[in-house]
N, C-alpha and C positions, 0 to 999 in steps of 0.2 A: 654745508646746507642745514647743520641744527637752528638757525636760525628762521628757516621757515615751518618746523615742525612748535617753536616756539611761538608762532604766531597767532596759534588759537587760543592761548591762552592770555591774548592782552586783555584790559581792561576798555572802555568806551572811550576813555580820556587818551591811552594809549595810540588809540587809532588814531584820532583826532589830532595828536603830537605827529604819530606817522603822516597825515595828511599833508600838513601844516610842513612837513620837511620837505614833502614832495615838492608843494607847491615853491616854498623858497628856492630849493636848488635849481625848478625849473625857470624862476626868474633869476637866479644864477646863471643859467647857462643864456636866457635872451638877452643879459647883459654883455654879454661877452659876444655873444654874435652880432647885437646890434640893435634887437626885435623884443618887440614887446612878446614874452611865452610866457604866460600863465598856463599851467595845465587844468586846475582844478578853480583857478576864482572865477572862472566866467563861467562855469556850466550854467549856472541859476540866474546871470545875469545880476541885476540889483543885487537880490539877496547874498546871492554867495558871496560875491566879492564885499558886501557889507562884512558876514562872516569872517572870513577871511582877513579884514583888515583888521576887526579885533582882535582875532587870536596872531596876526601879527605883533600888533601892538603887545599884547600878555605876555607872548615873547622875547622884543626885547623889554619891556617891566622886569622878567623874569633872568636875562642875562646882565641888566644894568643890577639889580641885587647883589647878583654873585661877585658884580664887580666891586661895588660900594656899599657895603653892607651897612646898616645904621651905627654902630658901634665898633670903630677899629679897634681890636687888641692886641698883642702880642704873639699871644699864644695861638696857634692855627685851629686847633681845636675848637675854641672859646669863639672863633670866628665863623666858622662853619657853624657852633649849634646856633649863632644869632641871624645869619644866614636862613639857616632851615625852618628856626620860629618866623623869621619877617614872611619866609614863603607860605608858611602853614597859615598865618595871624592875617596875610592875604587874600589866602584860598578863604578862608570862614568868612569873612569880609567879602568876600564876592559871591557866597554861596546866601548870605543873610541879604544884600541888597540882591541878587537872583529872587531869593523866593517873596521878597515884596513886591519884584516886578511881575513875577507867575500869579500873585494875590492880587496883582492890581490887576491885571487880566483878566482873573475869575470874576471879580467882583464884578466889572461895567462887562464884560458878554454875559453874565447874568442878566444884567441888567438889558442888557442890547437886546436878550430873547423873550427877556421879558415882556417888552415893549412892542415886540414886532408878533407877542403870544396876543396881545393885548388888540392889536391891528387884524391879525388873523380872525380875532373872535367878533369884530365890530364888522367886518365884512361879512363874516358867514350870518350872523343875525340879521345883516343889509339883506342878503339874499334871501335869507330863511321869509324876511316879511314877503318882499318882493314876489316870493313862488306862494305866498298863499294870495296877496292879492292876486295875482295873474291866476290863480283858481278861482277865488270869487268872480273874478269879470268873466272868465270860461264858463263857469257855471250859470251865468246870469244871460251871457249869451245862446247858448244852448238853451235855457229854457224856457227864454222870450221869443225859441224861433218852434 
């Protein structure tokens, strides 16, 4: 059981891997009895199982590497560090188009609150006239009576 005292120390990616096994081995076993068993890709509906099919996908990305590495050599050694650069040269690669799509996010819900800051202020000035004329005619009522 040292492997559950090992467990607080994983990393977020970690879990993520852990989830991602779950969720295979339990479409492992619905293969085998016959039923579609996801555990974990339907909790969220759309989203998750969108989830879920990516980091499918990165997975095998990540097993067909190990199979076909870009440079066959000889040597096992020479194989593995090319191996572990295409995984690395990947990860950065998917970490640099990540944060343009977190950038492109920021940029339009700025924009989006921008626009909706902008709607907010065009209403409240709608009102703000509104209640003082509905003062003047109050006032002009009351003191023509």
């Amino acid at each position: 059981m040292n492997w559950i005292k090992e467990l607080k120390n994983k990393t977020w990616i970690d879990w993520v891997k852990i989830l991602v096994a779950i969720d295979i081995a339990s479409v492992g076993i619905g293969l085998i009895l016959g039923m579609p068993f996801h555990v974990l890709a339907g909790v969220l509906g759309f989203i998750s199982r969108f989830l879920f099919g990516v980091m499918y996908v990165f997975v095998a990305v990540l097993i067909l590497k190990r199979i076909f590495p870009t440079e066959l050599s000889k040597k096992e050694t020479n194989r593995k560090k090319d191996v572990n650069f295409d995984i690395k040269k990947g990860l950065h690669d998917s970490k640099r188009i990540g944060k343009k799509i977190i950038d492109f996010i920021n940029f339009y819900s700025d924009k989006v609150i921008d626009i909706i800051d902008d709607w907010l202020d065009i209403i409240e000035s709608f009102f703000y006239k509104k209640k003082e004329e509905l003062k003047k005619e109050v006032k002009k009522l009351v003191d023509d009576k």
